[in-house]
Structure formats: C-alpha cells, structure tokens
C-alpha positions in Angstrom: 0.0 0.0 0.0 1.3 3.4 -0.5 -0.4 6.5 0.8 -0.5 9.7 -1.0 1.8 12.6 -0.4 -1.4 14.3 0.7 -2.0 12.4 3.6 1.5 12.3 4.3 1.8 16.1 4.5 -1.9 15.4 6.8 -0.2 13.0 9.1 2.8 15.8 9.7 0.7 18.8 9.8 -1.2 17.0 13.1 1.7 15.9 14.8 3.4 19.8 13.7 0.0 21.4 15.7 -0.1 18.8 18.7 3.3 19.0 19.8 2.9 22.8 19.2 1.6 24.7 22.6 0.7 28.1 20.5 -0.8 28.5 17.0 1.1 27.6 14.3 1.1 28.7 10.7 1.8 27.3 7.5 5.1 28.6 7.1 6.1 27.5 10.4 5.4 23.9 9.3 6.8 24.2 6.0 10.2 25.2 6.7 10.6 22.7 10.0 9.4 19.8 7.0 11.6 21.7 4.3 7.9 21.1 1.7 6.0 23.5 0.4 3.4 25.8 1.9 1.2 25.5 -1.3 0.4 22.2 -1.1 0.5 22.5 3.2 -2.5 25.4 2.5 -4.5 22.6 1.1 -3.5 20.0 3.5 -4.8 22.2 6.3 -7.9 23.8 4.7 -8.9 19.7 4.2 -8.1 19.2 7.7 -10.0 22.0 8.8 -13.1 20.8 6.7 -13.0 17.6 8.5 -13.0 18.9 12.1 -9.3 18.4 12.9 -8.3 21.5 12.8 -9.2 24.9 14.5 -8.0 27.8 12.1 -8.0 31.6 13.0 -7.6 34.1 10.5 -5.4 37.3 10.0 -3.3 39.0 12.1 -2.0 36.3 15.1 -3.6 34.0 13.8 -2.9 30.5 12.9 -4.2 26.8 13.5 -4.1 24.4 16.6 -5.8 21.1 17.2 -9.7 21.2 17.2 -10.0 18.0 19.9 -7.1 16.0 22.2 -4.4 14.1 20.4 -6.4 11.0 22.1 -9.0 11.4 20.0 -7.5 11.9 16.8 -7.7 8.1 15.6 -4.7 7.9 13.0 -7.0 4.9 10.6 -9.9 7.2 10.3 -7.6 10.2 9.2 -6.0 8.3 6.5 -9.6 7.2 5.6 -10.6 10.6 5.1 -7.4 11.9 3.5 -7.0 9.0 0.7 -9.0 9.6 -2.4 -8.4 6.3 -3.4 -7.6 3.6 -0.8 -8.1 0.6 -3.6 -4.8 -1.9 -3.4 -6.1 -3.0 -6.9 -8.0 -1.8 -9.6 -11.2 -4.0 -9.3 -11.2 -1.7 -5.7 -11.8 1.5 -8.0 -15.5 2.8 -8.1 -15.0 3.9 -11.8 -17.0 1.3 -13.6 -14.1 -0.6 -14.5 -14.7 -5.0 -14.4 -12.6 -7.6 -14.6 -13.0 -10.9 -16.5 -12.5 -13.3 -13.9 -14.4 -11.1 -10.8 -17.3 -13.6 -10.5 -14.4 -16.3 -9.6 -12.0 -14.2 -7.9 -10.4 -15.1 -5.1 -8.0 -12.0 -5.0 -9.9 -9.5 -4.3 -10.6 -10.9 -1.4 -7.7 -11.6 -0.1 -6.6 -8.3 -1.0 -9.8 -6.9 0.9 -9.0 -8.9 3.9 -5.1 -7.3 4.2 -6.3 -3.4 3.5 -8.6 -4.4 6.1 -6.1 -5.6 8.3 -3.8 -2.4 7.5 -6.5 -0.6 8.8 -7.0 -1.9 12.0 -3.7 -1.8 13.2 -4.0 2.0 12.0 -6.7 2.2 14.0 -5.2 1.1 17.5 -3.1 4.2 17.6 -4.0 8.2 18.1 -2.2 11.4 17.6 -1.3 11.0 21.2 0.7 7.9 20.4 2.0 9.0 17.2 4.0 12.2 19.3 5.0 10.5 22.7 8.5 11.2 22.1 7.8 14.9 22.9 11.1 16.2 23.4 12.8 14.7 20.7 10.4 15.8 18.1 10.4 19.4 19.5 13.8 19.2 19.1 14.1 17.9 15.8 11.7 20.4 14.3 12.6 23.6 16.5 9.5 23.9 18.4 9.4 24.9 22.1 10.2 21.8 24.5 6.7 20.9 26.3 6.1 21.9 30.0 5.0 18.3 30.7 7.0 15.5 32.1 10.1 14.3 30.6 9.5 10.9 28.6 9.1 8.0 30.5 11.0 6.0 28.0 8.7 3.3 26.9 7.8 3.0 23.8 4.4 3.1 22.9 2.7 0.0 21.9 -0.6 -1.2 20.0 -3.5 -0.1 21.7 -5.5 -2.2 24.0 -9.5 -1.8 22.8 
C-alpha cells in the first residue's frame, strides 16, 4: 500500500500542531518539514473541513488542534485523506470489471489485508504518534513541552 503525499503532509501537519503549545502557521510547518506551503495550505484547509483543525484568520492567527491528540484516531484520518484507498483496480469505483471477478479469489484476499492495514492504524492516536515529545520538539525547533520528561517506553498497540 502506498499512501498519498497528501496524507503524508496530513499526518505531519497533526503531529506539527499537537506538539505545538501556541498557534502555528503554515510557514512555520513548512520550513521545519523543508515542503511547500502550497500544497500544506491545502492539507490544512482539508483538515480543517474535516474537524481536525481549529484555524484563525489574519493577524496572530494560525491553527491548533480542534479536539485532544487522544482522540484523533490515525486509521480514520488516512480514511478521510486517501482519495483512493483501492490496493487494486477491481477496488476503483469507476465502472471498470474484470474478467474473472465472479471467480475471484484475490480480491478478497486483497480486501481482507487493507482491512487488516487498517485496523492496526486504527489502534493508535495522535497522542501515540507524538510520545517522544522532546525529541520531536527538538528535531523540528519547536518549544520543549512543560510536561513531564518521557518516560521512555515505547508506545505499543493499543489495547480496545
């Protein structure tokens, strides 16, 4: 499976804006990534369609998270940031059929391990996704947290 640049760029943007204890703004994000701001400006107006983000406009202004890291579910977002989540074409909603579909076995199987993809996506949050806090502030020049230091485990798949 291979996920689109956009939600790549989504998946950053949210980690960029959690770790981040004041607004943030485009240009901030874009030069601690080193991508560009015009495809970031429609990462985060998407993002801020679909709830995740809070965005204030003009002067001062910026975005910031529009509900906890907890309960950002990292599956759903890639659901709703793929255009095209398909692993083959017989997946594709475009009319297209295939000759052996009423025997296929394949798409089933290939149903079955996009499904499976998902769920482990779907045992983790935002909140997992930026537990190493100080490192990640570090590496992308934002200002250390005030929370605890890092307790050193490493986080795991989430128990349901």
């Amino acid at each position: 499976m291979h996920l689109t640049t956009f939600t790549d760029y989504s998946l950053r943007v949210m980690m960029y804006v959690a770790l981040s204890a004041d607004l943030v703004t485009i240009d901030k994000i874009a030069a601690a990534y080193g991508i560009s701001r015009n495809h970031l400006m429609k990462v985060v107006f998407r993002l801020g369609q679909l709830g995740y983000l809070e965005t204030i406009r003009g002067k001062g202004g910026g975005m910031r998270l529009a509900r906890p890291p907890g309960n950002i579910t990292i599956g759903r977002l890639i659901r709703q940031t793929e255009d095209d989540i398909g692993l083959v074409e017989c997946f594709q909603r475009r009319g297209r059929s295939c000759t052996i579909a009423p025997a296929c076995i394949l798409r089933g199987v290939m149903r079955e391990a996009l499904d499976a993809f998902l769920a482990v996506l779907d045992g983790y949050t935002l909140a997992d996704l930026i537990e190493p806090k100080r490192q990640l502030c570090r590496l992308l020049a934002i200002p250390a947290p005030l929370t605890k230091p890092h307790s050193g485990a490493l986080p795991g798949k989430r128990q349901p």
